[in-house]
ZABA-916637 format. One line per 3 residues: number of its first residue (from 1); their letters; for each residue x, y, z of N, C-alpha, C. Coordinates in Angstrom, 3 decimals, padded with zeros to 6 digits. Layout:
<rs>
NUM = A = X:Y:Z:X:Y:Z:X:Y:Z ~ ...
</rs>
This chain:
<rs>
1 = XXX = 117.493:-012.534:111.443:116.873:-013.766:110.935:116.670:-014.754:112.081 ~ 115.378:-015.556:111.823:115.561:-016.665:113.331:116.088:-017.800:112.581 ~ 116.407:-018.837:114.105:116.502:-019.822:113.513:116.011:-020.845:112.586
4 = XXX = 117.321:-021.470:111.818:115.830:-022.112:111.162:115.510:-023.735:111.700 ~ 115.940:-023.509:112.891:115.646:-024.931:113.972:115.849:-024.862:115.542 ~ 114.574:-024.928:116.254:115.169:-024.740:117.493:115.261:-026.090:118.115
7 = XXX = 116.122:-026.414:118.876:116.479:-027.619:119.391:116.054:-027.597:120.980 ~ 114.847:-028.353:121.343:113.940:-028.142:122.652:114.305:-029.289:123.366 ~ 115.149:-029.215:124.643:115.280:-030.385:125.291:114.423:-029.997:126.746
10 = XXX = 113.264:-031.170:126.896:112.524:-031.423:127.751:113.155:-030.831:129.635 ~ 112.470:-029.695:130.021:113.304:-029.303:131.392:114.719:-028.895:131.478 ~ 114.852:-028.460:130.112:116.426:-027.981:130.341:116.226:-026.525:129.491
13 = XXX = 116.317:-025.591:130.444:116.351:-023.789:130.194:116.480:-023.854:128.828 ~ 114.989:-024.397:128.302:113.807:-023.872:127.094:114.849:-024.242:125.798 ~ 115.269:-022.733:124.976:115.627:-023.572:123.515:117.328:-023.658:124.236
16 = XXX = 117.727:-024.088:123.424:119.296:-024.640:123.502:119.610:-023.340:122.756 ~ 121.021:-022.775:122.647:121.285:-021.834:121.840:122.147:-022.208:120.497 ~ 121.892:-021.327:119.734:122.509:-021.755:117.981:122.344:-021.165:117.348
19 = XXX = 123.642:-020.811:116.378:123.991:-019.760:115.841:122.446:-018.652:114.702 ~ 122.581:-017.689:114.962:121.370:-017.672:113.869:121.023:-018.136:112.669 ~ 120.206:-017.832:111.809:120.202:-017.660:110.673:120.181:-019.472:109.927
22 = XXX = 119.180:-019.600:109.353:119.686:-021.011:108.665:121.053:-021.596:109.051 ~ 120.908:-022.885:108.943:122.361:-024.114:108.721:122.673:-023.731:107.552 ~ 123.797:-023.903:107.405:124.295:-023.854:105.967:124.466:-025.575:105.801
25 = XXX = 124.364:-026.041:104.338:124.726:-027.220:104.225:126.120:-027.740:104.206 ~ 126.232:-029.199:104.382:127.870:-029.748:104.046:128.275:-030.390:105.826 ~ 128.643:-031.238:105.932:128.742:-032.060:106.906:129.587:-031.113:108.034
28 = XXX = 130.527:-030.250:107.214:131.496:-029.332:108.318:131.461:-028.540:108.395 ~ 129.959:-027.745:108.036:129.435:-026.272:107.877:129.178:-025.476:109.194 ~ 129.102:-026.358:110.177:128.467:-025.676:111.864:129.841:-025.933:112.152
31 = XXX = 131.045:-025.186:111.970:132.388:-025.186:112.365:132.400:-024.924:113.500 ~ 133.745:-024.497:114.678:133.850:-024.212:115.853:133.621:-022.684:116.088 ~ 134.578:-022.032:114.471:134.078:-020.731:114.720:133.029:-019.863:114.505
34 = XXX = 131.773:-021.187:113.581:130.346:-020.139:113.697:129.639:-020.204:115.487 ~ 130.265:-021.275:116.261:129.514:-021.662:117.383:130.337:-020.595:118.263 ~ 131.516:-020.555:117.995:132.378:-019.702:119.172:133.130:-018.196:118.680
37 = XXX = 132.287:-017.341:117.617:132.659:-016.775:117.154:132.619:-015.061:118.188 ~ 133.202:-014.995:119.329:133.094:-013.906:119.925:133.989:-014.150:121.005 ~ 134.201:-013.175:121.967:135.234:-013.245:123.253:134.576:-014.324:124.200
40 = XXX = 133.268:-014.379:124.303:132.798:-015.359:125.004:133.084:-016.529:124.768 ~ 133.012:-016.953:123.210:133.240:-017.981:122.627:135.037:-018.575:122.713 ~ 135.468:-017.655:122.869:137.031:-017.712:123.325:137.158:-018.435:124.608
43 = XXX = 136.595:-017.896:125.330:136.276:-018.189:126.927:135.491:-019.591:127.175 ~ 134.998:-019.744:125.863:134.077:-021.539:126.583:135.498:-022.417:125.662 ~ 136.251:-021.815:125.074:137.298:-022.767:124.137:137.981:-022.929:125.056
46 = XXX = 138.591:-021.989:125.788:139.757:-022.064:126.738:138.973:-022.676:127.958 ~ 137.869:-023.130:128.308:137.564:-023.760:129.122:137.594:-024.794:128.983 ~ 136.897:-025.155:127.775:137.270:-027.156:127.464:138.428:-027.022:127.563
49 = XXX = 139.473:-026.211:126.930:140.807:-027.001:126.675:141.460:-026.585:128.283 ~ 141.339:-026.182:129.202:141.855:-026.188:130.511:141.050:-027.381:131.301 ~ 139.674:-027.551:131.146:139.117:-028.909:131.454:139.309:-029.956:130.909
52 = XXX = 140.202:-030.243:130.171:140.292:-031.120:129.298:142.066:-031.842:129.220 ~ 142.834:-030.605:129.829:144.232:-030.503:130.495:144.464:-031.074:131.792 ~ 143.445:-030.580:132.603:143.338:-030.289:134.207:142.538:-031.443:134.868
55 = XXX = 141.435:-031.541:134.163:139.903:-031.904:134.676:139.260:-030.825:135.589 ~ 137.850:-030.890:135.644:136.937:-029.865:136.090:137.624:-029.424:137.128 ~ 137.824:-030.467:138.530:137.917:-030.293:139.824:139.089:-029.311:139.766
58 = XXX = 140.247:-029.408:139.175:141.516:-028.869:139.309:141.553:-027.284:138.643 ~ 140.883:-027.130:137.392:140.811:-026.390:136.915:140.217:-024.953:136.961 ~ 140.925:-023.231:137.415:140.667:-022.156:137.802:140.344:-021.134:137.084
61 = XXX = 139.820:-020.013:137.376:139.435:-019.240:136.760:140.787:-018.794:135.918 ~ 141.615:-018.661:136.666:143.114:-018.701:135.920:143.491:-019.268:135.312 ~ 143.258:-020.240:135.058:143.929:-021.300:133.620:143.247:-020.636:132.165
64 = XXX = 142.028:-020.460:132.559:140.769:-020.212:131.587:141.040:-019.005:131.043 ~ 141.163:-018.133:131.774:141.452:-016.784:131.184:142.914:-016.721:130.434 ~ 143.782:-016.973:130.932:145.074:-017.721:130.608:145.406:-018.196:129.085
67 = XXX = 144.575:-019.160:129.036:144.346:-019.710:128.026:143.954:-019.099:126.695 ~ 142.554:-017.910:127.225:141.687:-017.169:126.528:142.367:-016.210:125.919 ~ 143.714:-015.459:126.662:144.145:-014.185:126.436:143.232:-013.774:126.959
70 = XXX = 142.571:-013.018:128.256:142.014:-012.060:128.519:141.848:-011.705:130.191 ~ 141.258:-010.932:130.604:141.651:-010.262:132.035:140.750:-011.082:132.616 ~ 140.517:-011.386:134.177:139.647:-011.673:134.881:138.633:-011.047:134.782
73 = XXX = 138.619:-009.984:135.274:137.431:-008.297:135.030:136.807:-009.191:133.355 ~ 137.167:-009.322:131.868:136.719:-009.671:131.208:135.551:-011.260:131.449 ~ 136.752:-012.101:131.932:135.686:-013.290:132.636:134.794:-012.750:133.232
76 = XXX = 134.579:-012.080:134.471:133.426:-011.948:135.205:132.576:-011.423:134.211 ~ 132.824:-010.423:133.234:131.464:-009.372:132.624:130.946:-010.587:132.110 ~ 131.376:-011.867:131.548:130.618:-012.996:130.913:129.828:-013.935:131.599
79 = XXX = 130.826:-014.148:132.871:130.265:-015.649:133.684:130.240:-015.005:135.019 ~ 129.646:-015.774:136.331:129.877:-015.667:137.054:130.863:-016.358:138.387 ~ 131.427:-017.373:137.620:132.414:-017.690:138.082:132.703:-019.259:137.437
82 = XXX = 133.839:-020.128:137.840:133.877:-021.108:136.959:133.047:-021.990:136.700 ~ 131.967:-022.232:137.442:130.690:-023.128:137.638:129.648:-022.861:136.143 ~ 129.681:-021.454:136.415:128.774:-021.145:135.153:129.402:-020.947:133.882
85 = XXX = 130.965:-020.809:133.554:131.765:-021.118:132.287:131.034:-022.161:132.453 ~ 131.632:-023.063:132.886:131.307:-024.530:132.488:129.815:-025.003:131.817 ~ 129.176:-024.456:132.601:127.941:-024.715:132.302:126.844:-024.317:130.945
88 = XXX = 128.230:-023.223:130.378:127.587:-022.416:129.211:128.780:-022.915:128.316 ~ 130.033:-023.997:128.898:130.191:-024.529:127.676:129.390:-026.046:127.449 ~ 128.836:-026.721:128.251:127.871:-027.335:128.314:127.045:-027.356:127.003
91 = XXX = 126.040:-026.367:127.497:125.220:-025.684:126.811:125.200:-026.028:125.193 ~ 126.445:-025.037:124.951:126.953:-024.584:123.589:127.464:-025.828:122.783 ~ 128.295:-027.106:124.035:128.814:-028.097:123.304:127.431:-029.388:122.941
94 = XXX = 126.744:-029.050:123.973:125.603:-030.374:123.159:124.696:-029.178:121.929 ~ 124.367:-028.272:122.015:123.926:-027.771:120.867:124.715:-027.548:119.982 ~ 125.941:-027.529:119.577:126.729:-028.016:118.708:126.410:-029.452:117.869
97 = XXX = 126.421:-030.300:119.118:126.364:-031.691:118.670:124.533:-032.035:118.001 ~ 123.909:-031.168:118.570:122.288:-031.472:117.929:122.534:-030.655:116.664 ~ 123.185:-029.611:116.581:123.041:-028.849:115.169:123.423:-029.788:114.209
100 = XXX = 124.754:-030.430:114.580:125.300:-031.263:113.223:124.558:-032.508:112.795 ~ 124.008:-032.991:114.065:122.997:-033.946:113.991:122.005:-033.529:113.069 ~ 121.192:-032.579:113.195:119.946:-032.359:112.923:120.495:-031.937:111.097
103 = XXX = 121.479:-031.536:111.011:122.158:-030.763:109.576:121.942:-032.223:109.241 ~ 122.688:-033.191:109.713:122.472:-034.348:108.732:121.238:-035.098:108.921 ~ 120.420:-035.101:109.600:119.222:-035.844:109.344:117.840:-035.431:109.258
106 = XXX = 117.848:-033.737:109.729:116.454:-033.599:109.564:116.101:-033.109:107.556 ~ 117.082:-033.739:106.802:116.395:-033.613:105.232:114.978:-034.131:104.509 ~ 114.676:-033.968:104.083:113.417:-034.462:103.709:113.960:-036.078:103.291
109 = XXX = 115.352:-036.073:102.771:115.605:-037.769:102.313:115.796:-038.517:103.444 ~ 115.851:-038.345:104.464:115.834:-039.178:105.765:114.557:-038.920:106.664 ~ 113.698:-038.228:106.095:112.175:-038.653:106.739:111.523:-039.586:106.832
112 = XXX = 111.252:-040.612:105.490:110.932:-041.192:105.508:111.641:-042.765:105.653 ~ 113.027:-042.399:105.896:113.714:-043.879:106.401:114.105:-043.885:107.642 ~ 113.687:-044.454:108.758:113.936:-043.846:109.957:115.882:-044.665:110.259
115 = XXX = 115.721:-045.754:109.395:116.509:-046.982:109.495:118.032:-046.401:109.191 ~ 118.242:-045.186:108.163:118.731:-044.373:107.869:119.533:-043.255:108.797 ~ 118.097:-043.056:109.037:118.216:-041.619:110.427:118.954:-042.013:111.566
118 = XXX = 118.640:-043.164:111.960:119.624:-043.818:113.193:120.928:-043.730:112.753 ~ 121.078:-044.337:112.286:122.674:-044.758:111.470:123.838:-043.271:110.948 ~ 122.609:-042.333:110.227:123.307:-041.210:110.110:123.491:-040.346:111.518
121 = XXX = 122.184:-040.658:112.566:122.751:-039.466:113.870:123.845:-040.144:114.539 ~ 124.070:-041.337:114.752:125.060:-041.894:115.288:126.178:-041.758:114.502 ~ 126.761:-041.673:113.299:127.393:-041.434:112.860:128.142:-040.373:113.092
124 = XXX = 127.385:-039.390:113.357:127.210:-037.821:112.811:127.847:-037.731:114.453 ~ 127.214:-037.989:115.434:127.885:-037.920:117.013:129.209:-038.445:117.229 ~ 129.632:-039.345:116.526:130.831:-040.050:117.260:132.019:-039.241:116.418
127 = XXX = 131.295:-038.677:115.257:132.333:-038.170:114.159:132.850:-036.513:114.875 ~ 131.557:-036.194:115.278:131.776:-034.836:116.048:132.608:-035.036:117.053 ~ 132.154:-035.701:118.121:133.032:-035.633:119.202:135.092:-036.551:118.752
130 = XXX = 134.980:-036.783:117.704:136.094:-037.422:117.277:137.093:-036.049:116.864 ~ 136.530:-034.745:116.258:136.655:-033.642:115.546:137.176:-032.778:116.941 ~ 136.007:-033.029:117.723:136.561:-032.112:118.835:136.883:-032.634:120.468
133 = XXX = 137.772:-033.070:120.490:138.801:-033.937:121.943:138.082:-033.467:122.907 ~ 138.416:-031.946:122.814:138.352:-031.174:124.555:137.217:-030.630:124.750 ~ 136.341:-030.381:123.331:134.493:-030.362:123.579:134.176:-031.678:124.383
136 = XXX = 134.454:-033.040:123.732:134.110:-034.418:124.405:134.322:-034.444:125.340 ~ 135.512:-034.386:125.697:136.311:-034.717:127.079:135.226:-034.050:128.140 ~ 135.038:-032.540:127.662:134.336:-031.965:128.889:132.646:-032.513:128.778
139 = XXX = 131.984:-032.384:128.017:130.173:-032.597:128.040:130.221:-033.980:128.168 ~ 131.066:-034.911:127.895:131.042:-036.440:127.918:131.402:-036.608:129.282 ~ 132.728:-036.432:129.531:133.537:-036.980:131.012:133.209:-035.918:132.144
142 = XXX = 134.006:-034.616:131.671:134.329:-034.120:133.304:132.875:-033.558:133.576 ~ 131.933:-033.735:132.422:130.234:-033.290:133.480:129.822:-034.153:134.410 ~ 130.752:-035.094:135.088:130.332:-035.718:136.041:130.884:-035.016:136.992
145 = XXX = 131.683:-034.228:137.357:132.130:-033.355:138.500:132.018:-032.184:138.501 ~ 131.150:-031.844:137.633:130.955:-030.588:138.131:129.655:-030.027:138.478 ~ 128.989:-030.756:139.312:128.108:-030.374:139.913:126.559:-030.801:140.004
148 = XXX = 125.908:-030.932:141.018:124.355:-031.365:140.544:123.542:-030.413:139.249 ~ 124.243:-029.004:138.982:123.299:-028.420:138.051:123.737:-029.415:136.760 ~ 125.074:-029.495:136.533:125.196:-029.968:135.086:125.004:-031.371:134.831
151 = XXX = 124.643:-032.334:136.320:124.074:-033.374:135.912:123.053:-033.424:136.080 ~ 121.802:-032.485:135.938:120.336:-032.290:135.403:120.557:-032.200:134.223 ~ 121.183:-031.108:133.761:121.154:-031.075:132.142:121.830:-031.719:131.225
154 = XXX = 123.106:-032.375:132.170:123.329:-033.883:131.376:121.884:-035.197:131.229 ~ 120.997:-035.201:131.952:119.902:-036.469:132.244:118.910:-035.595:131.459 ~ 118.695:-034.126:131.221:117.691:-033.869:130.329:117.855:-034.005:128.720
157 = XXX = 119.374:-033.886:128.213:120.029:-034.414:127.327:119.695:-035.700:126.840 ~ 119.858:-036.600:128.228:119.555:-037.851:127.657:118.468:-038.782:127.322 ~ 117.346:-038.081:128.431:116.039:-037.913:128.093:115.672:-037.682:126.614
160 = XXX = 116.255:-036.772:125.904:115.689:-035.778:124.799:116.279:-036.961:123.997 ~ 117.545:-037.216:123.942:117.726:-038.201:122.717:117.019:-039.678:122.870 ~ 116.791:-040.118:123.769:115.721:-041.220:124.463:115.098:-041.088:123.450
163 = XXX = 113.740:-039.899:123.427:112.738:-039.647:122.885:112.737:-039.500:121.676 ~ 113.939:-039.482:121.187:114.433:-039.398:119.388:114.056:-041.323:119.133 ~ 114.686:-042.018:120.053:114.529:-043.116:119.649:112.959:-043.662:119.856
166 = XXX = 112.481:-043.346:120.966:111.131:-044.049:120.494:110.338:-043.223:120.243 ~ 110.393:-042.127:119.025:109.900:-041.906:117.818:110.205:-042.290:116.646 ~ 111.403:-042.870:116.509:111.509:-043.916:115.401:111.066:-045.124:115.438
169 = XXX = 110.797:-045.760:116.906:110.252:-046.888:116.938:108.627:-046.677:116.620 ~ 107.996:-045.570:116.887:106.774:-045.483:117.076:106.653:-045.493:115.345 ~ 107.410:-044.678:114.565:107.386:-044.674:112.924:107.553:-045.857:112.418
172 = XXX = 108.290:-047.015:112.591:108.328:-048.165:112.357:107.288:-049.191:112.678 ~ 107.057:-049.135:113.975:105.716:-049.383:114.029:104.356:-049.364:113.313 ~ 104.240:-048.011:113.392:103.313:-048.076:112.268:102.943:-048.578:110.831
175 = XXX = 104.295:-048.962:110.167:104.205:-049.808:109.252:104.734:-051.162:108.987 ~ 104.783:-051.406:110.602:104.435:-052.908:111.170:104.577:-052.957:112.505 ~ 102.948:-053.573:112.475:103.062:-053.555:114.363:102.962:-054.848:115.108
178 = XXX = 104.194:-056.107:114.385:104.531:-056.939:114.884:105.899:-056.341:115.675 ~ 106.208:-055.130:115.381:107.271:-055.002:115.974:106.999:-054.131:117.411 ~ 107.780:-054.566:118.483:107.598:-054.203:119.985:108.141:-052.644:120.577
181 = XXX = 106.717:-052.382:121.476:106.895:-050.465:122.355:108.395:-050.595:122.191 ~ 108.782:-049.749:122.406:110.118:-049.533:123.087:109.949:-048.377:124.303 ~ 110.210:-049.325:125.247:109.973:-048.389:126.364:110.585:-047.234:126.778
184 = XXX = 110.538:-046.233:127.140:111.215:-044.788:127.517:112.911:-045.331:128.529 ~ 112.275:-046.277:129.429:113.834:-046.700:130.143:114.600:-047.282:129.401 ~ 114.208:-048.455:128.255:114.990:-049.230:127.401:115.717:-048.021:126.497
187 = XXX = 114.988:-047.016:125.712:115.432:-046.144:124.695:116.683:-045.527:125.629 ~ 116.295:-044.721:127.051:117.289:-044.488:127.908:118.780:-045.247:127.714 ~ 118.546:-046.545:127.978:119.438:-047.707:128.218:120.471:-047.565:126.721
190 = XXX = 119.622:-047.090:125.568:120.504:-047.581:124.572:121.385:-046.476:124.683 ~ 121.196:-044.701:124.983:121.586:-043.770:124.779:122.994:-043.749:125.720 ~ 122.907:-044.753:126.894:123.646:-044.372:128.563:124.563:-045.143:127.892
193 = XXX = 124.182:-046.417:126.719:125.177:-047.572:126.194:126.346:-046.450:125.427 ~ 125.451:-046.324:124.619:126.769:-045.264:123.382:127.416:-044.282:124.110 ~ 127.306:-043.210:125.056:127.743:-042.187:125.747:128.651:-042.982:126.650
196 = XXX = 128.754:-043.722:127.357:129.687:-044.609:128.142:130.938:-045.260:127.509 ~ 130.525:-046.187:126.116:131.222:-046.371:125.180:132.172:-045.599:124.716 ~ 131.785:-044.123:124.535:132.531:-042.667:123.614:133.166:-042.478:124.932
199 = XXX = 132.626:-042.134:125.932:133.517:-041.828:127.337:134.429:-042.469:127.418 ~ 134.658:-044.102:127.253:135.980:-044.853:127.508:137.095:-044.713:126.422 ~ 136.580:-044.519:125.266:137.632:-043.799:124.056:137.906:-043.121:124.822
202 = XXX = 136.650:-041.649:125.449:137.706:-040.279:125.336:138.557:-040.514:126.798 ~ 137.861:-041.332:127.426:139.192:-040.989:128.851:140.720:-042.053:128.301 ~ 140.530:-042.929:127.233:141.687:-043.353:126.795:142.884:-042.557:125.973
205 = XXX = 142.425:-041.714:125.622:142.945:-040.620:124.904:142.416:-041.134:123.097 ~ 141.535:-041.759:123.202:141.451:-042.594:121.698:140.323:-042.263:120.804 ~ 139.965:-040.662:121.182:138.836:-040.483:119.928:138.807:-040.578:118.809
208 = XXX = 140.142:-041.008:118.142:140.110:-041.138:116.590:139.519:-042.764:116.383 ~ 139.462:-043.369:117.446:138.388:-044.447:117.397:137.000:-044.265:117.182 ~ 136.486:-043.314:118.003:135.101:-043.056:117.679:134.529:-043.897:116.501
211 = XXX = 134.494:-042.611:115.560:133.759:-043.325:114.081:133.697:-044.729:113.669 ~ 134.282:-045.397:114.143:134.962:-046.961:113.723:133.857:-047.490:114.623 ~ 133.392:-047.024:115.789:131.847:-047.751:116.528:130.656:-047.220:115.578
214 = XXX = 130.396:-046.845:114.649:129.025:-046.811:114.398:128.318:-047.479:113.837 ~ 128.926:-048.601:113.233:128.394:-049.639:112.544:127.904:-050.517:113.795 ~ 128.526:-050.730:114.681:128.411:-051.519:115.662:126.771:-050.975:116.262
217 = XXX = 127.139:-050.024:116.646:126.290:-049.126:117.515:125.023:-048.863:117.021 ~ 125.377:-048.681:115.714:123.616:-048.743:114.651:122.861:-049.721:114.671 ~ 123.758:-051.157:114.491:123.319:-052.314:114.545:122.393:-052.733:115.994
220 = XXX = 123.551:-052.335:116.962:123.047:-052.402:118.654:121.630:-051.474:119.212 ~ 121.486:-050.945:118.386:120.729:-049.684:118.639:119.283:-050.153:117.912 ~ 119.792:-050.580:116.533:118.017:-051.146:115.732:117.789:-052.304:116.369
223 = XXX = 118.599:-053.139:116.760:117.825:-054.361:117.460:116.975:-054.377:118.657 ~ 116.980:-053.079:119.178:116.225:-052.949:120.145:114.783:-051.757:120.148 ~ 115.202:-050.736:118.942:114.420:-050.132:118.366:113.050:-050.774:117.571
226 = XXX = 113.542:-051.300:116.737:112.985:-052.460:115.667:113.106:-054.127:116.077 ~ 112.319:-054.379:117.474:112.763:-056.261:117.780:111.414:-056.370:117.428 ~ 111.363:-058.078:116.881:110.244:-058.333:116.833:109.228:-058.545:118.126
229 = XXX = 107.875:-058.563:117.331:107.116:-058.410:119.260:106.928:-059.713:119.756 ~ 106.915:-059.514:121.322:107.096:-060.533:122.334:106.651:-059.745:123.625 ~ 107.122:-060.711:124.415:106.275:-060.177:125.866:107.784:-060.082:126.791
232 = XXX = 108.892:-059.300:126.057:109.864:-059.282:127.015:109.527:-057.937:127.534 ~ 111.269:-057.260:128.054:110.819:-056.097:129.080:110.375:-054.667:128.258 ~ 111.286:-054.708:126.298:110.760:-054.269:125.878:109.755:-053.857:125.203
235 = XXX = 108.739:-055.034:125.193:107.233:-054.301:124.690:106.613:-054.885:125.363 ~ 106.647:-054.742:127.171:105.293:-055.156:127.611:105.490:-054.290:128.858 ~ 106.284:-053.171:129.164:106.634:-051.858:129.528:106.511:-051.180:129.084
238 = XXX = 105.613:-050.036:129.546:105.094:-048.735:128.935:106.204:-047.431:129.232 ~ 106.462:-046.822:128.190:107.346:-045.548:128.303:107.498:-044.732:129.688 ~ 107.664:-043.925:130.240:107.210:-043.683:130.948:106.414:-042.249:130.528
241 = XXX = 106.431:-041.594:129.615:105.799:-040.741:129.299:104.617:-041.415:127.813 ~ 105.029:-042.564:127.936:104.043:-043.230:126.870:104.218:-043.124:125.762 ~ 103.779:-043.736:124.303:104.106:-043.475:123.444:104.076:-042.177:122.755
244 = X = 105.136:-041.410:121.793:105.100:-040.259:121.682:103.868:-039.812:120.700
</rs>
């Protein structure tokens, strides 16, 4: 069966991967073990949770396997060394986080409220990464050390959700266009806000805070999505890829 959603982030190695076959419904239906259901999937668990123990820099092919129950000889047939674990738990942990996203908002009852859609994907993100510590810890925090590859596909990430937001602005718009572009750097700006925010929970040890920002964050997020129009930096700056 294919999917029944592929999740396309702009310059980042084509579809994202996810589990086959339709989502099932229910907020906790894309569990850890439909995403990590194999020896490999063992191997990206025991990697967050040794990156997440250790941090990137410290952390060896030995902890990982360690962790995993399984031989080195087994690591290599998967990865090619710890650079690319990492990078395929990467991978697996933001398409995680778009699956649950997309489970809760791409319904037909949040099509037409975009006002909605914000509020539920933000929700839906802070609740995930609240669920899973040592997924966060690693795609949030330690992807800053590990390397120029995974901070491309951290910035194509953020790009992609950018572009979530000013397509809701562009939908709002349209059924009023007193309200102002939202430029591609501003939409940027709001995404670098919330991910920085969740980062200082998770390097506090305090993700059961998470969820408790989304009211905040929804609020912070439509005022700049939905401002009325004016000639500030957000609507008199063009996207940089322009309106979608």
């Amino acid at each position: 069966m294919q999917a029944s959603f592929a999740s396309r982030i702009t310059d980042f190695r084509g579809e994202l991967p996810l589990p086959a076959g339709p989502l099932p419904a229910g907020r906790h239906s894309l569990t850890r073990d439909v995403v990590l259901a194999s020896q490999r999937g063992r191997l990206l668990d025991a990697m967050a949770q040794a990156v997440a123990q250790r941090g990137y820099g410290a952390t060896t092919v030995a902890h990982v396997v360690g962790l995993a129950g399984v031989s080195r000889k087994t690591f290599y047939e998967h990865f090619a060394g710890k650079e690319d674990c990492f990078l395929a738990l990467y991978d697996t942990g933001i398409a995680y986080v778009l699956g649950r996203i997309l489970e809760t908002v791409g319904g037909e009852a949040m099509a037409g409220d975009p006002h909605a859609r914000v509020a539920a994907g933000i929700e839906t993100f802070l609740a995930v990464l609240a669920e899973e510590p040592a997924f966060s810890r690693a795609i949030i925090v330690e992807v800053h050390a590990a390397g120029p590859e995974a901070l491309r596909r951290r910035r194509a990430v953020l790009d992609a959700f950018a572009e979530r937001y000013e397509e809701v602005n562009v939908q709002l718009r349209a059924g009023d266009p007193a309200i102002a572009v939202l430029a591609h750097d501003a939409a940027l700006a709001l995404v670098g806000a919330i991910v920085q925010l969740a980062a200082l929970r998770i390097e506090d040890g305090r993700v059961e805070e998470l969820p408790a920002l989304a009211g905040m964050l929804t609020e912070f997020v439509l005022r700049q999505v939905a401002p009325a129009g004016g000639t500030g930096p957000t609507s008199s700056s063009p996207g940089r890829r322009g309106a979608p």
